[in-house]
C-alpha positions, 0 to 999 in steps of 0.5 A: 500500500502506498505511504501516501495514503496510510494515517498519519500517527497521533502526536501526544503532548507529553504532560507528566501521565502515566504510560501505559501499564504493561502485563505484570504492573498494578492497575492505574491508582484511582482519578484525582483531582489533578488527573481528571483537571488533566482529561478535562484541560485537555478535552477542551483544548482539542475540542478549541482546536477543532473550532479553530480549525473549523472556522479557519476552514470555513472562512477559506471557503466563504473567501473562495465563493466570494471571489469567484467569478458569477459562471464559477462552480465555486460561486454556487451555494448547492451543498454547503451545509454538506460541506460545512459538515465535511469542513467540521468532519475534518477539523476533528480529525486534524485536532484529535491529531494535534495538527496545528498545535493550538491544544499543545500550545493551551495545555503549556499554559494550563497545566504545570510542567512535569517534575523537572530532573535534577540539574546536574552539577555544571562542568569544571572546564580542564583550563581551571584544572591545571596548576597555575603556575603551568607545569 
């Protein structure tokens, strides 16, 4: 099958969940405060994403009718609710994707960032580590 037409792979913002568990480890623990303040960031997110997306697809086809010439296929009107569906269809699609970024962009800002590692100590350069004199 051709690479062109295979979906493109879901893009996940890496903000501080568990993964996955694997055969062998203890169940997930119960949803807290913060797990569920989490899901529900991150649904509003996508689901601001999709709007944008969808306006932005919107808006692109108004322009295109709009500046169509009268005898254009794009001037007439017949089937532009379906479109419109189809224009929303899409904009789901790309923002479950995290196409555009906008979801990763607000979920930076809403939720803290994860615990940072330790900062290690900084590198003694070798000029400070000879002997002063130079031998």
């Amino acid at each position: 099958m051709d690479s062109r037409f295979l979906p493109l792979p879901v893009r996940r913002l890496d903000i501080g969940q568990p993964a996955d568990t694997k055969i062998g480890q203890a169940a997930p623990e119960a949803q807290t405060d913060a797990t569920r303040y989490r899901a529900k960031a991150t649904e509003a997110a996508v689901k601001f994403e999709s709007f944008f997306i969808a306006q932005a697809l919107h808006k692109m086809r108004d322009s295109t009718k709009a500046m169509a010439d009268d005898d254009s296929i794009y001037k007439d009107s017949i089937n532009s609710d379906l479109l419109d569906l189809a224009d929303n269809m899409v904009a789901d699609q790309l923002a479950g994707r995290r196409a555009f970024g906008v979801a990763d962009a607000i979920l930076r800002q809403l939720l803290p960032p994860a615990a940072a590692a330790p900062a290690s100590p900084p590198e003694i350069s070798v000029l400070s580590k000879k002997n002063p004199t130079g031998a």
